[in-house]
N, C-alpha and C positions, 0 to 999 in steps of 0.2 A: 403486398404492395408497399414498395415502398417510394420514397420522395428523392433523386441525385442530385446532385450539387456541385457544379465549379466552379473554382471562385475566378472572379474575373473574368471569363470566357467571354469574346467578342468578336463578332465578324462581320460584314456585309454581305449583301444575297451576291449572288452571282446573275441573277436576272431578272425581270423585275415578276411579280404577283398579281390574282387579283382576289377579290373579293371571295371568294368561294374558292379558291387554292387548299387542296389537303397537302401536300407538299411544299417543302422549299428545298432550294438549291442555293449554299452558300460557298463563298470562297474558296477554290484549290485550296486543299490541306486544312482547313479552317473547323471540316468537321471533328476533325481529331481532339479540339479543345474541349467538347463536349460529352456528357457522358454517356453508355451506351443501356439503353434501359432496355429487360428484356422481362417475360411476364408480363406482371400487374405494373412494373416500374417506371415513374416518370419523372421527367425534371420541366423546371416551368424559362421559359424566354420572355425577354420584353422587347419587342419589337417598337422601334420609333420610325416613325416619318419625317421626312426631310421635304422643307420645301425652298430652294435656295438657300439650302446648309440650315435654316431654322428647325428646330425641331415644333412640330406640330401634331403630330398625335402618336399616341404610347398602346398598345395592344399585349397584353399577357396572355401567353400563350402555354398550354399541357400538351407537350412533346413524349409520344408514346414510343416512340422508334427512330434507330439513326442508321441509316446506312453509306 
């Protein structure tokens, strides 16, 4: 098991979430910035909330699979 890493990788979802969501769906072509973990492998997101462009709250995320 190991830990991936890109640097800078950034995108927006593609629609929106909710609380209990195992999925996300981000930007046409956006998942490609990201790395592909397969096994034990995972890479971590930080996901921020926007509330009229403020950022209001940050959630770290372990991301087991990309497809």
């Amino acid at each position: 098991m190991a830990q991936l890493f890109a640097n800078n990788a950034s995108t927006t979802l593609a629609s929106n979430i909710t609380s209990i969501a195992t999925t996300l769906t981000v930007s046409a072509g956006a998942g490609a910035l990201f790395p592909s973990p397969t096994g034990g492998d995972y890479f971590l997101i930080t996901m921020v909330g926007l509330t009229s462009g403020v950022e209001t709250s940050w959630k770290i995320i372990k991301v087991t699979a990309r497809s």
